[in-house]
PDBQT receptor file of N, H, CA, C and O in Angstrom, charges set to zero:
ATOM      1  N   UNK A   1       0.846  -1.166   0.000  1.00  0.00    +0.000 N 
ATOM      2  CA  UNK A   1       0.000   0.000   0.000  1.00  0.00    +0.000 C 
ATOM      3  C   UNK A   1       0.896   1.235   0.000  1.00  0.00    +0.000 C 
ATOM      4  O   UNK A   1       1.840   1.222   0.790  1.00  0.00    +0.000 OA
ATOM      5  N   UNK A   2       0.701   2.433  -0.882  1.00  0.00    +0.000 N 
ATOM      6  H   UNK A   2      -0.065   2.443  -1.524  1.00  0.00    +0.000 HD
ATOM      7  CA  UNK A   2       1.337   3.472  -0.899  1.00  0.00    +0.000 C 
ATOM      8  C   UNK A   2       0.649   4.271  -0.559  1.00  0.00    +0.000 C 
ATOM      9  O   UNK A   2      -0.507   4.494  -0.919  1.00  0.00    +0.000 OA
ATOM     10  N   UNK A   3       1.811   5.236   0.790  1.00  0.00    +0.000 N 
ATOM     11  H   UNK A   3       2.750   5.055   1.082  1.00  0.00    +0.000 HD
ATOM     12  CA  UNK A   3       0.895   5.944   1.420  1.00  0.00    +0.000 C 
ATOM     13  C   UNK A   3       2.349   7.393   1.764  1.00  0.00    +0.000 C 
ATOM     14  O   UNK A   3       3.525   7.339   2.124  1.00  0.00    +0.000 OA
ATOM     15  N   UNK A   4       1.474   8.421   1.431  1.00  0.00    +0.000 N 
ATOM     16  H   UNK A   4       0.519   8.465   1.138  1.00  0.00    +0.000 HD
ATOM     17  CA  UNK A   4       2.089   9.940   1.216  1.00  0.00    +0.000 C 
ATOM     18  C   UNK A   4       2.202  10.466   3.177  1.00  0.00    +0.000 C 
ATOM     19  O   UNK A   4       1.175  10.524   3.852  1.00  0.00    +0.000 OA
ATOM     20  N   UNK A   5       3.095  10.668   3.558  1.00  0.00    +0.000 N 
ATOM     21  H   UNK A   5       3.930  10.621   3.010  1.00  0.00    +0.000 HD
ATOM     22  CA  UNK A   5       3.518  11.519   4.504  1.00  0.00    +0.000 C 
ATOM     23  C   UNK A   5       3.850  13.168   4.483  1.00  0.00    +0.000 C 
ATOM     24  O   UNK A   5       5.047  13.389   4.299  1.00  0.00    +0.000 OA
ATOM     25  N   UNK A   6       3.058  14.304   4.628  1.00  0.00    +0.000 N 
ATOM     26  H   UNK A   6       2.085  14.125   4.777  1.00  0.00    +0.000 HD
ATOM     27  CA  UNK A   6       3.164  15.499   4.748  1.00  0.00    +0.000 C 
ATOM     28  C   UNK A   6       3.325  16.371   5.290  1.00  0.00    +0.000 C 
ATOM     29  O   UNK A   6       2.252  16.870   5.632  1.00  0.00    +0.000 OA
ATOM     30  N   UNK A   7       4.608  17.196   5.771  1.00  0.00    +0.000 N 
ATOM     31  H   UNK A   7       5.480  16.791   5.493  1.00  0.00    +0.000 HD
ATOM     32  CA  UNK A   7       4.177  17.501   7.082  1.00  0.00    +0.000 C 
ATOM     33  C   UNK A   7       5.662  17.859   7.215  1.00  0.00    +0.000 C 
ATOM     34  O   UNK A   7       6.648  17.127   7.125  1.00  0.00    +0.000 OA
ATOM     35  N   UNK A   8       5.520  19.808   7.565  1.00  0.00    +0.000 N 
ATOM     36  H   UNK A   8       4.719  20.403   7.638  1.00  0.00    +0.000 HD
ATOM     37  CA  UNK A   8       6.851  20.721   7.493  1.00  0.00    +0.000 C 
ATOM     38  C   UNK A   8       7.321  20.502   8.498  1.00  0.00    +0.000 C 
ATOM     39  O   UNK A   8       8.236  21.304   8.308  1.00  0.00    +0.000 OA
ATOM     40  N   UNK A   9       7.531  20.127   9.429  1.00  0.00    +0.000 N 
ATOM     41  H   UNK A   9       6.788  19.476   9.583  1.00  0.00    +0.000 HD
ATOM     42  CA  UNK A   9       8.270  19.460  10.799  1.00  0.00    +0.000 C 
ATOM     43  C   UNK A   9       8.608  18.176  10.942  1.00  0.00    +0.000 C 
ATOM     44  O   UNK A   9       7.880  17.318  11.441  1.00  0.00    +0.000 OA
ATOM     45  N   UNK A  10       9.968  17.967  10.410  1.00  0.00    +0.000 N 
ATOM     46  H   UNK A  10      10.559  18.664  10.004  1.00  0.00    +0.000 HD
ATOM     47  CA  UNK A  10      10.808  16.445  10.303  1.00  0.00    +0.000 C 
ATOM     48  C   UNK A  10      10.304  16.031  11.616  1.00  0.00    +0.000 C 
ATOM     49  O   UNK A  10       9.600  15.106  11.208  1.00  0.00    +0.000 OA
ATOM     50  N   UNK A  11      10.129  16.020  12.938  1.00  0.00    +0.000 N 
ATOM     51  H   UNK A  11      10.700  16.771  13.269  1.00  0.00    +0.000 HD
ATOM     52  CA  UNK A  11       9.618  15.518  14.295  1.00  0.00    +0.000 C 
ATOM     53  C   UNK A  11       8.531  14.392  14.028  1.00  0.00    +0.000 C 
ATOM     54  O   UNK A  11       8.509  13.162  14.069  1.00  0.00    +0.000 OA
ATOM     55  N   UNK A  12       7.705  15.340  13.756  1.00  0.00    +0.000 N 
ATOM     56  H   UNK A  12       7.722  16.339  13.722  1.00  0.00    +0.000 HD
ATOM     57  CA  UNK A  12       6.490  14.624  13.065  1.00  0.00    +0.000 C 
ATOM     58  C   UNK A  12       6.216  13.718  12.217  1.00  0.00    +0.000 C 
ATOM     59  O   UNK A  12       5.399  12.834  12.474  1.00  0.00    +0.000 OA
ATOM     60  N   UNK A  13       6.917  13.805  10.965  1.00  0.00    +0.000 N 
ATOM     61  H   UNK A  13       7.581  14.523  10.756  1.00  0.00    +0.000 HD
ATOM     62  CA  UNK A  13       7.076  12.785   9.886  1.00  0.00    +0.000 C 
ATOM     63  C   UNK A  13       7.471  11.803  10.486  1.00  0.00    +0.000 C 
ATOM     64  O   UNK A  13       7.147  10.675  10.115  1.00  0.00    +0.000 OA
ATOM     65  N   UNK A  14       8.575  12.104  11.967  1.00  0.00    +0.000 N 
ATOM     66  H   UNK A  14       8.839  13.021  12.268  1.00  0.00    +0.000 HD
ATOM     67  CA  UNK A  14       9.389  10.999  11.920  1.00  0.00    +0.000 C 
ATOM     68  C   UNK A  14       8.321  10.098  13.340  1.00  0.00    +0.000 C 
ATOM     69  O   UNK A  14       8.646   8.927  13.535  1.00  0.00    +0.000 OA
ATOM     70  N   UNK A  15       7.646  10.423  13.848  1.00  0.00    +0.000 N 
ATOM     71  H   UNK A  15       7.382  11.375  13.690  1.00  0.00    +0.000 HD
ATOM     72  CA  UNK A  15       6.605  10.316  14.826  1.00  0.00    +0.000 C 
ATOM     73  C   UNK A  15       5.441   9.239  13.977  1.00  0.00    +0.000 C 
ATOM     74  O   UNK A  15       5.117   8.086  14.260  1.00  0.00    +0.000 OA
ATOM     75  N   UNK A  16       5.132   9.848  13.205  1.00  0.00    +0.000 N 
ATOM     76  H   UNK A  16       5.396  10.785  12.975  1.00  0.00    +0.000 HD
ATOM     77  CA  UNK A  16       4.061   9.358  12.393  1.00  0.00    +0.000 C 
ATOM     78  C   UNK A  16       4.487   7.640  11.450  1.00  0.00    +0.000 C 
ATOM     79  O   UNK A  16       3.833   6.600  11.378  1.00  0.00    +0.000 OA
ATOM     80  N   UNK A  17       5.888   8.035  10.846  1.00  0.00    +0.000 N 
ATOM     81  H   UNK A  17       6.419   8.880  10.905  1.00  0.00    +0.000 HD
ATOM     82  CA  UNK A  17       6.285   7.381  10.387  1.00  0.00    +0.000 C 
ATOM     83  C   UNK A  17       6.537   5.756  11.471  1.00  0.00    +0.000 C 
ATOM     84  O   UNK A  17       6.137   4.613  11.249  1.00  0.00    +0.000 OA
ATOM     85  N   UNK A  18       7.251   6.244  12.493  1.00  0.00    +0.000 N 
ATOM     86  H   UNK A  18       7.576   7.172  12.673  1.00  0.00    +0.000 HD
ATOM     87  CA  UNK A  18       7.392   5.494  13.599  1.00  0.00    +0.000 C 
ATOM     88  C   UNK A  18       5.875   4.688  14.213  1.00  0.00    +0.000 C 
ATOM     89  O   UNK A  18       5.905   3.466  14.361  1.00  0.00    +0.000 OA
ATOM     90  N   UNK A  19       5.171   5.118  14.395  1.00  0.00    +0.000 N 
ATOM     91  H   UNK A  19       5.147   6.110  14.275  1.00  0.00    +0.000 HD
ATOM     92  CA  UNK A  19       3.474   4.884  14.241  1.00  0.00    +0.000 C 
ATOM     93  C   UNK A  19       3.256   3.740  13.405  1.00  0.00    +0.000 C 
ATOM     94  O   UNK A  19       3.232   2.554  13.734  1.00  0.00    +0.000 OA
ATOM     95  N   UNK A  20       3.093   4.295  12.212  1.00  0.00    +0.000 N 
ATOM     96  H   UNK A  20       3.113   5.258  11.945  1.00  0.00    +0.000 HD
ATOM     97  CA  UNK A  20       2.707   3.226  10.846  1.00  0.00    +0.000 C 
ATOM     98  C   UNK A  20       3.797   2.119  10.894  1.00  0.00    +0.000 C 
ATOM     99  O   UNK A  20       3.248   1.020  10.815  1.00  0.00    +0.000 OA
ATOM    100  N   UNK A  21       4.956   2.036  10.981  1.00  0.00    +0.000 N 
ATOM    101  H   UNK A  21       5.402   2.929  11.045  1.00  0.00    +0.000 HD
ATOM    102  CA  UNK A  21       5.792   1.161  10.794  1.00  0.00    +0.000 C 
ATOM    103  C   UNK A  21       5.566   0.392  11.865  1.00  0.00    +0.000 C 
ATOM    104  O   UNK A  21       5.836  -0.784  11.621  1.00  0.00    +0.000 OA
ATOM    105  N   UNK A  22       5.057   0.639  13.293  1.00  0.00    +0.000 N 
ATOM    106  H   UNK A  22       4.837   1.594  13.491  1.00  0.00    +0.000 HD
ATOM    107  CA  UNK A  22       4.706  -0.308  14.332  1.00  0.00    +0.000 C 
ATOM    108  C   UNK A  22       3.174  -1.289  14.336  1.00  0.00    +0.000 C 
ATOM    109  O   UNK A  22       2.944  -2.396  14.824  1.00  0.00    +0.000 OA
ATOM    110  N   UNK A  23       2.390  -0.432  13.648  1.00  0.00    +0.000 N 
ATOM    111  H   UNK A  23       2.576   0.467  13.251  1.00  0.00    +0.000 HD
ATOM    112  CA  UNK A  23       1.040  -0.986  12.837  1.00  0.00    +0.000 C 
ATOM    113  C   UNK A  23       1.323  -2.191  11.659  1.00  0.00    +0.000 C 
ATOM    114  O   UNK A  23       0.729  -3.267  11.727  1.00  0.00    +0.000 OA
ATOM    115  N   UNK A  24       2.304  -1.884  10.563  1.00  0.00    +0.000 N 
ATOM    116  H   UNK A  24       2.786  -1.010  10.507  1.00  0.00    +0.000 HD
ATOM    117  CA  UNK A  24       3.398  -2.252   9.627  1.00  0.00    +0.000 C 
ATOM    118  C   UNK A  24       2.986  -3.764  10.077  1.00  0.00    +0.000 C 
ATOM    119  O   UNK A  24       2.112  -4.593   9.825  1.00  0.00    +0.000 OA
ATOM    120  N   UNK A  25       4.268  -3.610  10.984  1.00  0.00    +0.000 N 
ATOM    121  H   UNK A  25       4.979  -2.936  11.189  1.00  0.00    +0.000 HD
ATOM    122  CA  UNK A  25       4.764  -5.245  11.556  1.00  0.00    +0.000 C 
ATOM    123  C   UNK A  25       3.908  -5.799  13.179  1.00  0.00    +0.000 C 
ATOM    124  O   UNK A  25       4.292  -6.796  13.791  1.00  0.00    +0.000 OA
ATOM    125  N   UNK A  26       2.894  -5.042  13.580  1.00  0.00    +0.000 N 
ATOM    126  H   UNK A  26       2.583  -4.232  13.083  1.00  0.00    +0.000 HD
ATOM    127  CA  UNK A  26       1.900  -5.811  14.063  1.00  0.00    +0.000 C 
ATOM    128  C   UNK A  26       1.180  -6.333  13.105  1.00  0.00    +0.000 C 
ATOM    129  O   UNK A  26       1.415  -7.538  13.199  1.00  0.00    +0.000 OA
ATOM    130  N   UNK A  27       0.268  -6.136  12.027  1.00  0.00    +0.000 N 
ATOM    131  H   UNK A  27       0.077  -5.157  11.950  1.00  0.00    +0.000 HD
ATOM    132  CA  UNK A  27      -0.363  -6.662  11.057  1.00  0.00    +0.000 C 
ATOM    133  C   UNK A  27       0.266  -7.340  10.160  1.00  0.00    +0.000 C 
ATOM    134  O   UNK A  27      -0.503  -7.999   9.459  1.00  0.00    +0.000 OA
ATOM    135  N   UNK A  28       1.720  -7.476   9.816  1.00  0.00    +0.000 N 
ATOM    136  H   UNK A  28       2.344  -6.941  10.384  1.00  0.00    +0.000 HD
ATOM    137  CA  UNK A  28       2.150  -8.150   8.768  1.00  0.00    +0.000 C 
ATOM    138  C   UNK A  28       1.614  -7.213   7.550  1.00  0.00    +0.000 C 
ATOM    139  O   UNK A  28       1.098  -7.709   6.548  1.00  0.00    +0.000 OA
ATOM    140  N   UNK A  29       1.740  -6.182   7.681  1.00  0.00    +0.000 N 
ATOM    141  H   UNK A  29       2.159  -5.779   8.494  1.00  0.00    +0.000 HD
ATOM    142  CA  UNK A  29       1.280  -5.488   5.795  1.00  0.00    +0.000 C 
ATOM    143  C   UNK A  29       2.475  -5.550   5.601  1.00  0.00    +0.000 C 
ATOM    144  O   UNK A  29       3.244  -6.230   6.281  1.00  0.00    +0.000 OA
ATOM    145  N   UNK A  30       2.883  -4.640   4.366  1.00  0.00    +0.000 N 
ATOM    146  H   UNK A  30       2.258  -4.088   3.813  1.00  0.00    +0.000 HD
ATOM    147  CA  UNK A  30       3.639  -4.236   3.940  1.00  0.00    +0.000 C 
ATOM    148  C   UNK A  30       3.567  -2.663   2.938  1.00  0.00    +0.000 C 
ATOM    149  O   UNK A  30       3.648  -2.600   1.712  1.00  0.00    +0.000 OA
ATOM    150  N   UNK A  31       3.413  -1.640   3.793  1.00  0.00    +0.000 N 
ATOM    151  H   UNK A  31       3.348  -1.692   4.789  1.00  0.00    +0.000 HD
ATOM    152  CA  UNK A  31       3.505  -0.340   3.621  1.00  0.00    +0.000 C 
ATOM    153  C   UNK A  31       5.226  -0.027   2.988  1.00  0.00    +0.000 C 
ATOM    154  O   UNK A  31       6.385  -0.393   3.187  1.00  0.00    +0.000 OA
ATOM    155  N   UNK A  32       4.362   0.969   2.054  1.00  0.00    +0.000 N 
ATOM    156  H   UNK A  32       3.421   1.266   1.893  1.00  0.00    +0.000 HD
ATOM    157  CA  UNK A  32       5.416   1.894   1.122  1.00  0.00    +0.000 C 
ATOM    158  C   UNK A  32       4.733   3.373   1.701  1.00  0.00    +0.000 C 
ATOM    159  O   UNK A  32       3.555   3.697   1.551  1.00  0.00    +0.000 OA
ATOM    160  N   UNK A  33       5.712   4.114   2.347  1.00  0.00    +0.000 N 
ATOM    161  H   UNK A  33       6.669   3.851   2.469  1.00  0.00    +0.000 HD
ATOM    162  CA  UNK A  33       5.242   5.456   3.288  1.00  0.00    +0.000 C 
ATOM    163  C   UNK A  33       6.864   6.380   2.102  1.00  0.00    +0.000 C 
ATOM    164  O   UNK A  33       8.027   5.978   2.046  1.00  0.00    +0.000 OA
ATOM    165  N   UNK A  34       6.276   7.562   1.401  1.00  0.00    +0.000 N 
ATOM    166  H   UNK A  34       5.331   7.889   1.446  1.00  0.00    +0.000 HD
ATOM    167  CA  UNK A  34       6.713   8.240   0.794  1.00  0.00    +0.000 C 
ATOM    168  C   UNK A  34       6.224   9.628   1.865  1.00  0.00    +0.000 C 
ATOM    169  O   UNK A  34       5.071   9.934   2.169  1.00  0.00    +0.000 OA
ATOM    170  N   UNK A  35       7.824  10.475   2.396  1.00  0.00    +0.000 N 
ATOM    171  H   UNK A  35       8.761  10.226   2.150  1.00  0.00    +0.000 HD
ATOM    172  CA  UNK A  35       7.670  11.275   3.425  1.00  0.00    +0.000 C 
ATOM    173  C   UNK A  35       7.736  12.233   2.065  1.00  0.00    +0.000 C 
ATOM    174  O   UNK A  35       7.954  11.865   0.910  1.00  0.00    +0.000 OA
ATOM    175  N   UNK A  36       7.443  13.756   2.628  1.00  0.00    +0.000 N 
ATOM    176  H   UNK A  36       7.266  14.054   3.566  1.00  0.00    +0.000 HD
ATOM    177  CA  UNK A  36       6.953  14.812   2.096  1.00  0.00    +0.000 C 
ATOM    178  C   UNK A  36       7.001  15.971   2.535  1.00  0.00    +0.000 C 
ATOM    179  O   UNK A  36       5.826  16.182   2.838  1.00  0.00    +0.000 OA
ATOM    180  N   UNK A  37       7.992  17.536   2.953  1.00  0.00    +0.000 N 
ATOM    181  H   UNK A  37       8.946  17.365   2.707  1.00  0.00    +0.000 HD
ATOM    182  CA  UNK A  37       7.841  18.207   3.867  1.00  0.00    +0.000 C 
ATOM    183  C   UNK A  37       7.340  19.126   3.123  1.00  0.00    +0.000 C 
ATOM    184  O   UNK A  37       7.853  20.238   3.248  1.00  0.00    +0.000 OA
ATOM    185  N   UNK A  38       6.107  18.959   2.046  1.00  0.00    +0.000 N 
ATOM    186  H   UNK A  38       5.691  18.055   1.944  1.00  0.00    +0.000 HD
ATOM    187  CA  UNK A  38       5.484  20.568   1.934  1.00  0.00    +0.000 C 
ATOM    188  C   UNK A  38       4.121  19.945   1.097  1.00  0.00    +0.000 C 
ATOM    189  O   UNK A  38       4.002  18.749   0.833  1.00  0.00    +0.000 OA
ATOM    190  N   UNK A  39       3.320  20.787   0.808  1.00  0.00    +0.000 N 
ATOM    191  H   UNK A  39       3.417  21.759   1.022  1.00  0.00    +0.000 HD
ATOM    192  CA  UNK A  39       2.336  20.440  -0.305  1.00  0.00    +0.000 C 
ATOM    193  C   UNK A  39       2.460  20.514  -1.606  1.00  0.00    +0.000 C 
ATOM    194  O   UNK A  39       2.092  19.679  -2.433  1.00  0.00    +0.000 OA
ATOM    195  N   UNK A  40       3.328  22.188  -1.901  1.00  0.00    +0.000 N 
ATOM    196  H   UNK A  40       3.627  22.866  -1.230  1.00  0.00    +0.000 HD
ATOM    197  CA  UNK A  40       3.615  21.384  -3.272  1.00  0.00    +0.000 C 
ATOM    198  C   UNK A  40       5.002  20.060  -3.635  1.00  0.00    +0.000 C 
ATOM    199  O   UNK A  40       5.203  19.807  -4.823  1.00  0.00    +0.000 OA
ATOM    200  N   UNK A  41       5.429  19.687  -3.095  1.00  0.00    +0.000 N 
ATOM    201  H   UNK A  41       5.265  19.892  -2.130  1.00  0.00    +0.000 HD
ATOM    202  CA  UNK A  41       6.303  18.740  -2.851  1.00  0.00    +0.000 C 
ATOM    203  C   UNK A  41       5.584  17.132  -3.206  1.00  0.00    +0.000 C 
ATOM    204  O   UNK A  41       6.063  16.089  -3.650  1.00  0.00    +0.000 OA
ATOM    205  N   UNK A  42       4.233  17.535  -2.772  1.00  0.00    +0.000 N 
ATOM    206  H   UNK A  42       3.845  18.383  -2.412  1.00  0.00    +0.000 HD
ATOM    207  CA  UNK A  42       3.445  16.449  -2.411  1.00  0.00    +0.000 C 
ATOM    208  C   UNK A  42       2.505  16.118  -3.678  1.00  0.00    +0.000 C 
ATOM    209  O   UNK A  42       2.246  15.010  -4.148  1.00  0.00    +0.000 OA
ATOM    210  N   UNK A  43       2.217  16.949  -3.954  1.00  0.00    +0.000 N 
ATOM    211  H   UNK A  43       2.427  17.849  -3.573  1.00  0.00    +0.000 HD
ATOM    212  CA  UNK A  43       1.664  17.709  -5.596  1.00  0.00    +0.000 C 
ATOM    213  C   UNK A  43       2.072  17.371  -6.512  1.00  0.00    +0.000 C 
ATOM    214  O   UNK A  43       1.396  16.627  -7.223  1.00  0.00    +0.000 OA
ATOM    215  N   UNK A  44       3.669  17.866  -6.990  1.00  0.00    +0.000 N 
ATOM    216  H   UNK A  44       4.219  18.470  -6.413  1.00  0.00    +0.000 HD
ATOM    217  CA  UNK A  44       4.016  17.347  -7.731  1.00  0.00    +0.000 C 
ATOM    218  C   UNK A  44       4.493  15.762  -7.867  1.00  0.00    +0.000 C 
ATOM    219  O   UNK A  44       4.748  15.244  -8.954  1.00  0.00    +0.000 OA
ATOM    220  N   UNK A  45       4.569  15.094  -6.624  1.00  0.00    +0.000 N 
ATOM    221  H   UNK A  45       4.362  15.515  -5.741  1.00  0.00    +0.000 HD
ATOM    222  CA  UNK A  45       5.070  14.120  -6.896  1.00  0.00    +0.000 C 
ATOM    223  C   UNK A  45       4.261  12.863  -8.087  1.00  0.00    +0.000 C 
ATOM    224  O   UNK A  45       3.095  12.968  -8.468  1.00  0.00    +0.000 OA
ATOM    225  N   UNK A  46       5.288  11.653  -8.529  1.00  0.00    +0.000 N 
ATOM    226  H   UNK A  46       6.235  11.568  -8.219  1.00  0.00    +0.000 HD
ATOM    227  CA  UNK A  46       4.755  10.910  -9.497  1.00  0.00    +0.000 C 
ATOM    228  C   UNK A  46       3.787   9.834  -8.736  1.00  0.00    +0.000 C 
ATOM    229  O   UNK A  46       3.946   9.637  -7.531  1.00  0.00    +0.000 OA
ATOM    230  N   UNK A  47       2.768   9.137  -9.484  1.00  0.00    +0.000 N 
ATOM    231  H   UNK A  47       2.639   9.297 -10.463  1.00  0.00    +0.000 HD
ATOM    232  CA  UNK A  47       1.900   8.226  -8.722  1.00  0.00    +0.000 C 
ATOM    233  C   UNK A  47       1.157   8.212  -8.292  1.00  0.00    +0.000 C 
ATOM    234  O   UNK A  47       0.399   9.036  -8.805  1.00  0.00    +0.000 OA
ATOM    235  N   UNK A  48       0.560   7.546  -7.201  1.00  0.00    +0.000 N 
ATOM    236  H   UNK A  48       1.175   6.877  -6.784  1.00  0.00    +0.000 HD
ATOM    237  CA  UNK A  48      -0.906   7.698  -6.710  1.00  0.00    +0.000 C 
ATOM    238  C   UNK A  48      -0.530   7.323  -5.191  1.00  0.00    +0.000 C 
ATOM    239  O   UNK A  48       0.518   6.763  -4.869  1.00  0.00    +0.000 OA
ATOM    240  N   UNK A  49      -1.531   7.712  -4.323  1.00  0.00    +0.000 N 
ATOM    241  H   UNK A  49      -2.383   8.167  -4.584  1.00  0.00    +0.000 HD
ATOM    242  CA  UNK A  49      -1.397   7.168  -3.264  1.00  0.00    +0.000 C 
ATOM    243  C   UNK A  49      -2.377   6.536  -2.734  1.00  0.00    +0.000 C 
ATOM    244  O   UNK A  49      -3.436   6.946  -3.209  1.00  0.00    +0.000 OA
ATOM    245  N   UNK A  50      -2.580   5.388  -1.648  1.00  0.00    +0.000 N 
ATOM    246  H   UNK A  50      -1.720   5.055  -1.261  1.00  0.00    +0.000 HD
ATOM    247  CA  UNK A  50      -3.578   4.936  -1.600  1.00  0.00    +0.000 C 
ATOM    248  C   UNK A  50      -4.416   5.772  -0.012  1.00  0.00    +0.000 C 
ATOM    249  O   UNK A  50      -5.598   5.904   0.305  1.00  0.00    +0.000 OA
ATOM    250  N   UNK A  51      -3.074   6.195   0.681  1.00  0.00    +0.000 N 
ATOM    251  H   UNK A  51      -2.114   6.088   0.423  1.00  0.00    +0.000 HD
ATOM    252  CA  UNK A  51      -3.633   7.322   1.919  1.00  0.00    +0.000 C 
ATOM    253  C   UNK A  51      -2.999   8.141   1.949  1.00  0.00    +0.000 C 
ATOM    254  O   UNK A  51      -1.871   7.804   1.586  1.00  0.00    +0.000 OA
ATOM    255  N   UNK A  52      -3.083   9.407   2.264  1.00  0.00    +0.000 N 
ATOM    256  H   UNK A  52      -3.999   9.680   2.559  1.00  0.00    +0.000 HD
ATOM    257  CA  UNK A  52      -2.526  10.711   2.700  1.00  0.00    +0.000 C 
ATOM    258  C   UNK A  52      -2.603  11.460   4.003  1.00  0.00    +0.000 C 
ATOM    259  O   UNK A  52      -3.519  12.216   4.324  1.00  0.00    +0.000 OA
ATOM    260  N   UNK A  53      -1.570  11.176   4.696  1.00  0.00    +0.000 N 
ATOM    261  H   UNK A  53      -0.825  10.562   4.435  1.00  0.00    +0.000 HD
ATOM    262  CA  UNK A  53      -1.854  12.101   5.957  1.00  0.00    +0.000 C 
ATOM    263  C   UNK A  53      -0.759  13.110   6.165  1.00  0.00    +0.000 C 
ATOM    264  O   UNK A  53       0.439  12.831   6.217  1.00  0.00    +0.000 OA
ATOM    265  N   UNK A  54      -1.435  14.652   6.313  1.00  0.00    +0.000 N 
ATOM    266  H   UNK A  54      -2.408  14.879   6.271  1.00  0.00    +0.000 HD
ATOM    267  CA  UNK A  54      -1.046  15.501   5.826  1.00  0.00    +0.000 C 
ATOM    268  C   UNK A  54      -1.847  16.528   7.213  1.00  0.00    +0.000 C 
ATOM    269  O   UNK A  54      -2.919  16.531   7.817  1.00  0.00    +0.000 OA
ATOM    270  N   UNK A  55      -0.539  17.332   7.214  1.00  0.00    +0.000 N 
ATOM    271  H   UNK A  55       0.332  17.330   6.724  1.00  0.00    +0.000 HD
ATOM    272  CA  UNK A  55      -0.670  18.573   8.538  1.00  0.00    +0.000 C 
ATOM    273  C   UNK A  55      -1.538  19.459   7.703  1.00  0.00    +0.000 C 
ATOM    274  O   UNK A  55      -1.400  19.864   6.549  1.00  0.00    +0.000 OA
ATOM    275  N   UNK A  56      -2.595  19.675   8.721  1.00  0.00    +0.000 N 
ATOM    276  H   UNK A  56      -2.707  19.346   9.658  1.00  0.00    +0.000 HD
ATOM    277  CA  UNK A  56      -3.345  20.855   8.175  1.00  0.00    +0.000 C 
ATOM    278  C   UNK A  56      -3.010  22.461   8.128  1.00  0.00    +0.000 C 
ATOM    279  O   UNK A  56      -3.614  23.433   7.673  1.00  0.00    +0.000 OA
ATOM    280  N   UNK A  57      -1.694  22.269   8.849  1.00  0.00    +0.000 N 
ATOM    281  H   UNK A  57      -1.204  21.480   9.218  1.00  0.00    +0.000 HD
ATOM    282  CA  UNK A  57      -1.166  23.957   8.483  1.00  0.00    +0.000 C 
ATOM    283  C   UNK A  57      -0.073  23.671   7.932  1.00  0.00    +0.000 C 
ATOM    284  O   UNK A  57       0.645  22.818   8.454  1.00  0.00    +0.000 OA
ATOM    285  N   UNK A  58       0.204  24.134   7.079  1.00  0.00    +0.000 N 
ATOM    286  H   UNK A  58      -0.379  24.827   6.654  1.00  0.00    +0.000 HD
ATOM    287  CA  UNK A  58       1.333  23.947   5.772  1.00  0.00    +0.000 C 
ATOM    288  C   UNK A  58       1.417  25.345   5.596  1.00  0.00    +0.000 C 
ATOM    289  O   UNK A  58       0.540  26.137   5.249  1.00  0.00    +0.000 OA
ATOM    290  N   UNK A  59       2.944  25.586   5.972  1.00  0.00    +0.000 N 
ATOM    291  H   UNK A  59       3.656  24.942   6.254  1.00  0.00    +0.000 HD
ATOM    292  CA  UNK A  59       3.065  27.135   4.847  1.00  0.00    +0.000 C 
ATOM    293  C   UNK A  59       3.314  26.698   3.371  1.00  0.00    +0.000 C 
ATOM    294  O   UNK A  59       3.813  25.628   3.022  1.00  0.00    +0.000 OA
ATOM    295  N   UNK A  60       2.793  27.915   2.401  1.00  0.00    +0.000 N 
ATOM    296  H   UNK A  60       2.387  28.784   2.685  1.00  0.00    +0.000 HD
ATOM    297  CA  UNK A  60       2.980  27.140   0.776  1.00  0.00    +0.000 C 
ATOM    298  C   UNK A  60       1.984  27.948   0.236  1.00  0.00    +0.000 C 
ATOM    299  O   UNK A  60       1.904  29.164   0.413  1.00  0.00    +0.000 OA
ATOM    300  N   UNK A  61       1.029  27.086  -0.596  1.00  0.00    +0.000 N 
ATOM    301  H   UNK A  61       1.094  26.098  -0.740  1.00  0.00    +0.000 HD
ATOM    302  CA  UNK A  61      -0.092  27.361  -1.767  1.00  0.00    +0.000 C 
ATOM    303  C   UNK A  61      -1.006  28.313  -1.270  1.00  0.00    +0.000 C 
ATOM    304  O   UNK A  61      -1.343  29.291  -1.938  1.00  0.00    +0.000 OA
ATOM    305  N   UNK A  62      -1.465  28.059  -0.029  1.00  0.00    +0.000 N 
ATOM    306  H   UNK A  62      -1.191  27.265   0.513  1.00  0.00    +0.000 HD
ATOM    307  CA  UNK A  62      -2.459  29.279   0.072  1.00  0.00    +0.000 C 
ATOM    308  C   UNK A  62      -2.170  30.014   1.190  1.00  0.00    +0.000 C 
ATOM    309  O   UNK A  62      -3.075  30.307   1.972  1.00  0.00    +0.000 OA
ATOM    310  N   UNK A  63      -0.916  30.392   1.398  1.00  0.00    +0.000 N 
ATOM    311  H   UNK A  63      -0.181  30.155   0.762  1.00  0.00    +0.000 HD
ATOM    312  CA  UNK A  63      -0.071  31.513   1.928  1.00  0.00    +0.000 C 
ATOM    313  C   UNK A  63      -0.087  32.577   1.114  1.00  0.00    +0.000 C 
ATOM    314  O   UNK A  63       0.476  33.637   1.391  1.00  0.00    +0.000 OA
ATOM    315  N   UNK A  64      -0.705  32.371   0.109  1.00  0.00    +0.000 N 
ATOM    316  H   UNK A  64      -1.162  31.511  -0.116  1.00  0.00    +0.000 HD
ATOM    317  CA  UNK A  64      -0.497  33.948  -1.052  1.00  0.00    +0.000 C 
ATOM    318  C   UNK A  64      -1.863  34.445  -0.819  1.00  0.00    +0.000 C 
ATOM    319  O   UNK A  64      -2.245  35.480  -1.364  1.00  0.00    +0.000 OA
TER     320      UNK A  64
């Protein structure tokens, strides 16, 4: 499963990331977690994702 990480504070990514990867290998999945520190970062990237979890305050796109 491919799943997008977003989120301008490396702490967090790395919090979150730490999270899913313990879910990961309690369930036996096998997650693909692509980290992300902005929205357009996240935007442009190639592919699809199958979840997105993403900080709701992002400086960026609708900072203008």
């Amino acid at each position: 499963m491919q799943i997008a990480l977003c989120d301008d504070e490396e702490r967090q990514l790395d919090a979150l990331e730490g999270f899913l990867r313990a879910y990961e290998a309690e369930h036996s999945l096998d997650l693909t977690l692509t980290r992300f520190s902005s929205g357009e970062a996240l935007l442009a990237a190639p592919g699809k994702f199958s979840i997105v979890f993403m900080d709701i305050y992002l400086d960026g796109l609708l900072d203008r």
